[in-house]
C-alpha positions as CSV (number, residue, x, y, z in Angstrom):
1,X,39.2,-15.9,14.7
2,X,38.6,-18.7,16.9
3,X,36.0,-16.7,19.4
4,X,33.8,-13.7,19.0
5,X,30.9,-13.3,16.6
6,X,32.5,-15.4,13.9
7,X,29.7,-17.1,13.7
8,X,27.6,-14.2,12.4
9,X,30.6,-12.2,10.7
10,X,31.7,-15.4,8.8
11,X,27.7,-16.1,7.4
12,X,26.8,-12.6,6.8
13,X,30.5,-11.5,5.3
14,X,31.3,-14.4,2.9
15,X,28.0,-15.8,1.3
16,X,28.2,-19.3,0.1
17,X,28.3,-20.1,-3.9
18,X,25.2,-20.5,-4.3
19,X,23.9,-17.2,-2.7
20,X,26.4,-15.4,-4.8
21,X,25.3,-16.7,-8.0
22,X,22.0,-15.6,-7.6
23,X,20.1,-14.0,-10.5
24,X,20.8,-10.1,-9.9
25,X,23.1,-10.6,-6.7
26,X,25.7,-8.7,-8.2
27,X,23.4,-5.4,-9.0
28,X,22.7,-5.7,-5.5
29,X,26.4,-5.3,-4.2
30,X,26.9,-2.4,-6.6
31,X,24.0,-0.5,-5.1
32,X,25.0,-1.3,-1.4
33,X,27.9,2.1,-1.4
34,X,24.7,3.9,-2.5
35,X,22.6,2.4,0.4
36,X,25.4,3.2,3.0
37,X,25.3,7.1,1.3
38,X,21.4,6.7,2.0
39,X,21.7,5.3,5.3
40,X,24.5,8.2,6.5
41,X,22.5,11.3,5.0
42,X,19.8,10.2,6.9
43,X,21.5,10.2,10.0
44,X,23.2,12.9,9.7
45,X,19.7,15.3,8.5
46,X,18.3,13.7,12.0
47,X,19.7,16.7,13.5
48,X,17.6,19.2,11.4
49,X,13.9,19.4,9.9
50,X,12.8,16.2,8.5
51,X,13.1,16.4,4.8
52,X,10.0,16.8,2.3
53,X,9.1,13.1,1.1
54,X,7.0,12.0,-2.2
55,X,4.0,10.8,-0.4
56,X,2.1,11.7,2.7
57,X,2.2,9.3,5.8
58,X,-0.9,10.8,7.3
59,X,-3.9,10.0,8.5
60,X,-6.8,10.7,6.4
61,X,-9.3,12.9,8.1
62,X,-7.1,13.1,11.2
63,X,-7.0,10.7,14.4
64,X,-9.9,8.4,14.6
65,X,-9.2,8.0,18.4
66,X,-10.2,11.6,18.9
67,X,-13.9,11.0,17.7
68,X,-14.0,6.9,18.3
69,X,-16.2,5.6,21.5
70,X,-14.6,2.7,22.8
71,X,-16.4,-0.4,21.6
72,X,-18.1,-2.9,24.2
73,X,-16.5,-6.4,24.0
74,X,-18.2,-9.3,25.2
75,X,-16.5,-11.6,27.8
76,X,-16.5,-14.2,24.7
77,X,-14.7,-12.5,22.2
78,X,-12.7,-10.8,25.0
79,X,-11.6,-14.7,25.9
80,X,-11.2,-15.6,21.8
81,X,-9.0,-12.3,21.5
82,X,-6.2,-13.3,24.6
83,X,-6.3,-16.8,23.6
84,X,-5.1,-15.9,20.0
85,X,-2.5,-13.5,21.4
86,X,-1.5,-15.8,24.0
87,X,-0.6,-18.5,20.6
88,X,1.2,-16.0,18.5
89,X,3.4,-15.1,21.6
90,X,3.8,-19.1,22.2
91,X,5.7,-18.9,18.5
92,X,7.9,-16.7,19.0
93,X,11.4,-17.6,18.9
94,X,13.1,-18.1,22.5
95,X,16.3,-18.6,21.5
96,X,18.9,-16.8,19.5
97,X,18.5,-17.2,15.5
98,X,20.0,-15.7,12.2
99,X,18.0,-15.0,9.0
100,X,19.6,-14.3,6.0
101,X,18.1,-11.2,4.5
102,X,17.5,-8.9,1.1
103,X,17.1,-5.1,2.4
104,X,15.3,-2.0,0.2
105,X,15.5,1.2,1.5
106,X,13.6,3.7,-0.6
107,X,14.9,7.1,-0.5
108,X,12.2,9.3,1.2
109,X,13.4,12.5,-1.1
110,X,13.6,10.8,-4.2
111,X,11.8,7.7,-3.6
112,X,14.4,5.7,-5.8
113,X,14.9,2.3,-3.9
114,X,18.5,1.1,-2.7
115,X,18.8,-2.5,-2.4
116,X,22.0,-4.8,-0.2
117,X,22.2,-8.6,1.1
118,X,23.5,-9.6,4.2
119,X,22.1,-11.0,7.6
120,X,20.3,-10.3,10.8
121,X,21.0,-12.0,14.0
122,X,18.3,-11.9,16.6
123,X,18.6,-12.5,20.7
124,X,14.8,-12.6,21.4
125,X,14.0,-9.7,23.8
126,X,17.6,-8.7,23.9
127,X,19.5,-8.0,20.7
128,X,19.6,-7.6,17.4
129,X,22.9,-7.6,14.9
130,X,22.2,-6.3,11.6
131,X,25.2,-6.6,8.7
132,X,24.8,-5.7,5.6
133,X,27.3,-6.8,2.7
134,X,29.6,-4.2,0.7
135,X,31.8,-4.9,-2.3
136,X,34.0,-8.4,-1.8
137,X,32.0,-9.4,1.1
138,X,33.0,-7.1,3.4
139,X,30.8,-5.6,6.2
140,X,29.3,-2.5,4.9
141,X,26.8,-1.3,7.6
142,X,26.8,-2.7,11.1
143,X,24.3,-1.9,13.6
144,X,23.6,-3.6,17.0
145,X,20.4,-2.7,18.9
146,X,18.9,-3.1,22.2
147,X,16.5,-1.7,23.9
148,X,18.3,1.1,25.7
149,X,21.1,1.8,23.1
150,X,22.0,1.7,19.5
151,X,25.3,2.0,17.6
152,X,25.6,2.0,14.0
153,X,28.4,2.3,12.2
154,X,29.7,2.3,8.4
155,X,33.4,1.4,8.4
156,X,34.0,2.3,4.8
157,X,33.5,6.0,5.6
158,X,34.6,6.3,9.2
159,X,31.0,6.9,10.2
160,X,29.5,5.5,13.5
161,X,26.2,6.9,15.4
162,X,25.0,6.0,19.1
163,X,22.3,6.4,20.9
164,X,19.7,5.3,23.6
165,X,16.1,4.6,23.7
166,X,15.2,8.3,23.0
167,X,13.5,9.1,19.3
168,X,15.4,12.1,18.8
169,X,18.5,10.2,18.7
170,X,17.3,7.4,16.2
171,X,15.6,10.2,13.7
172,X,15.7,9.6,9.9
173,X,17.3,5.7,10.8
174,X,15.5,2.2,10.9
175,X,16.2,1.4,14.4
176,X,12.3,1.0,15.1
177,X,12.6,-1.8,12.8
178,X,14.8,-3.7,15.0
179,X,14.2,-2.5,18.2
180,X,10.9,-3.2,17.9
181,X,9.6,-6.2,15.3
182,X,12.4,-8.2,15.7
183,X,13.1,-7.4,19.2
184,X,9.8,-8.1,21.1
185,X,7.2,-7.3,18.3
186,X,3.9,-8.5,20.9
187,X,5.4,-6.8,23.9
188,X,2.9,-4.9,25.4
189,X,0.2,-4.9,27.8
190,X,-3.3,-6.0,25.9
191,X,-6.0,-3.1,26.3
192,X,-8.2,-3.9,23.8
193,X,-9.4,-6.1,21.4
194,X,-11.7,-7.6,19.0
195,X,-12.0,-10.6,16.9
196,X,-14.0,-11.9,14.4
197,X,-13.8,-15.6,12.6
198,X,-11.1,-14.6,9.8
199,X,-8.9,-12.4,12.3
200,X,-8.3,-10.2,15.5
201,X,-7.7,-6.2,16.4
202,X,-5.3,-5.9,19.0
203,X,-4.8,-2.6,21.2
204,X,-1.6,-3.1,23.5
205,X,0.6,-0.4,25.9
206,X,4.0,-0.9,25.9
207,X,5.3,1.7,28.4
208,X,5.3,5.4,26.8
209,X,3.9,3.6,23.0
210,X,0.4,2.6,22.0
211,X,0.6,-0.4,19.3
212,X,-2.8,-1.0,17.2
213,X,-2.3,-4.8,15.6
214,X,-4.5,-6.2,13.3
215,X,-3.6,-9.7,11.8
216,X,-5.3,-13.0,10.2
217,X,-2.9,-15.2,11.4
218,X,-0.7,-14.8,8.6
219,X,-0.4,-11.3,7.7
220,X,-0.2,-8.4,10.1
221,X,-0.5,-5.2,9.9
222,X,0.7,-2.9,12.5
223,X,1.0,1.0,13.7
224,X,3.2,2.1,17.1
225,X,2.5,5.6,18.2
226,X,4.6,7.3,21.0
227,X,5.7,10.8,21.3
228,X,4.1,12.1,18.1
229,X,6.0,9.3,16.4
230,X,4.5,7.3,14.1
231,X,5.6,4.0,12.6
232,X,4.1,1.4,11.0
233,X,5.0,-2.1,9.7
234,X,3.2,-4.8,7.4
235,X,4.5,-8.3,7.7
236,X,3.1,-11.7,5.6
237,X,4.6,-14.6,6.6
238,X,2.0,-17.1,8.1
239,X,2.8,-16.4,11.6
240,X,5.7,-14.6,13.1
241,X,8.2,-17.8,13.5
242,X,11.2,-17.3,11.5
243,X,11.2,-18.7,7.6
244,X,12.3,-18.4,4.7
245,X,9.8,-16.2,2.6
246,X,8.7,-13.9,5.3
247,X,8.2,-10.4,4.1
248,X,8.0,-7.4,5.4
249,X,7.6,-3.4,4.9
250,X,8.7,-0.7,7.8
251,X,8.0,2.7,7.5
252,X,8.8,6.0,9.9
253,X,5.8,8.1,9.7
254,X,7.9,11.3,10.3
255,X,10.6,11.0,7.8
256,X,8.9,8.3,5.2
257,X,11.9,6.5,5.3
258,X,10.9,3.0,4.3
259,X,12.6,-0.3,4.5
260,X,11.7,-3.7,2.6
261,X,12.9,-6.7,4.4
262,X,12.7,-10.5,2.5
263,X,13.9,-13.7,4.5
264,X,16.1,-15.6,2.3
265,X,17.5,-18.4,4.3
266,X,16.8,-19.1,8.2
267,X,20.4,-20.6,9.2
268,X,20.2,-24.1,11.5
269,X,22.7,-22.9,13.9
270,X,22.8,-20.4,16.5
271,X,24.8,-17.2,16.3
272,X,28.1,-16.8,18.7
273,X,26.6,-15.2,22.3
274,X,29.2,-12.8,21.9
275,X,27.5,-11.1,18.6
276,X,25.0,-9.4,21.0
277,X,27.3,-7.2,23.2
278,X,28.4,-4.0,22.3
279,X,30.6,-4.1,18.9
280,X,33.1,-1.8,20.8
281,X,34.0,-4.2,23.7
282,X,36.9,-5.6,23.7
283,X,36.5,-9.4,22.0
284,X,33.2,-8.2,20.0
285,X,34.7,-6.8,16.3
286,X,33.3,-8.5,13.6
């Protein structure tokens, strides 16, 4: 295919050699049916009571916010905290990228974790493409996400899910995880914060949600709250540019569903534009 996402679809469907050769690569494929079963229970129990989980996702004690006066900040570390905000935004990427990733999904039920390869494509602020591999190479679980709408789809089973920015309609799935940390994970207007020498606290409002961000630098730690819904993420990468070796944990506070991303590879050349529009529009099948 000359035009369209080939780009993305040719990377993320057909690894090179070298990627699958890799020490336990082939494990990995045989477990990705098992992560598409994981991924199409989930969506399909979003309709009903959340489903009991091994561990707790609570907060101990309840909500400190309830009890918590809110701190004084001087002007100077008030200053300290937006100029370090202001330089993590400055790293962001602006333009499109693809990662290579290695995906876990732990089964909230069972906690057993499900592992797949495949890759991510990222518009910065706009889109994200997410393909994981199936047996041969083939495209095993495709979802696109933007801010408004989501569509994810399994071809092997005939399964496909949409939905909008609601979280009623993205229950029991990972779409936080793209939608919001690969998306635009600083968005937000800055409320509060404090820093120290080693790192900062960050309190930002980003329309309906309430993000608390605390971060060295290099590892950040973060918790989104909106609706009820809780999520949180952990990421260690030294800085939130895309590179190899960045890792990172997501987990929905409701459901416990948990997903372990590693970087593998950051690919030198930008995806095809047309990998960010709808799958479904004419010109857009992987």
């Amino acid at each position: 295919m000359a035009s369209g996402p080939g780009a993305v679809s040719r990377r993320a469907s057909h690894p090179t050699n070298e990627t699958a050769t890799r020490s336990g690569s082939r494990g990995i494929v045989r477990t990705a049916g098992t992560v598409l079963a994981l991924v199409c229970s989930s969506a399909a129990l979003g309709c009903g009571p959340a489903p009991p989980v091994t561990r707790a996702y609570t907060i101990i004690h309840g909500d400190p916010r309830r009890h918590a006066e809110v701190p004084a900040v001087g002007q100077t570390e008030w200053t300290l905290s937006r100029e370090r905000l202001g330089r993590m935004r400055s790293e962001l990427p602006q333009r499109p990228y693809v990662e290579r990733v290695q995906i876990g999904i732990v089964d909230p039920r069972t906690g057993k974790v499900y592992q797949a390869r495949g890759a991510v494509a990222v518009s910065p602020d706009r889109a994200a493409r997410l393909v994981l591999l199936g047996p041969g190479g083939t495209t095993a679980l495709d979802v696109w996400v933007t801010r408004d709408r989501f569509r994810l789809s399994i071809p092997s089973m005939g399964f496909e899910k949409r939905g909008g920015a609601s979280l009623s309609e993205t229950r029991g799935l990972p779409i936080g995880l793209l939608r919001w940390w690969f998306l635009a994970p600083l968005d937000g207007k800055l409320v509060l914060a404090r820093s120290s020498k080693e790192e900062s606290v960050f309190l930002l409002r980003d329309g309906p949600a309430t993000i608390t961000m605390r971060t060295d630098g290099e590892r950040f730690v973060a918790i989104r709250r909106e609706d009820g819904h809780l999520e949180g993420l952990e990421w260690s990468g030294r800085g939130l540019a895309p590179r190899a070796g960045a890792r990172g944990r997501y987990i929905d506070g409701e459901w416990g569903v948990r997903v372990d991303v590693v970087v593998e590879e950051v690919l030198p050349d930008e995806p095809d534009p047309e990998a960010f529009l709808d799958p479904d529009e004419k010109g857009t099948t992987l």
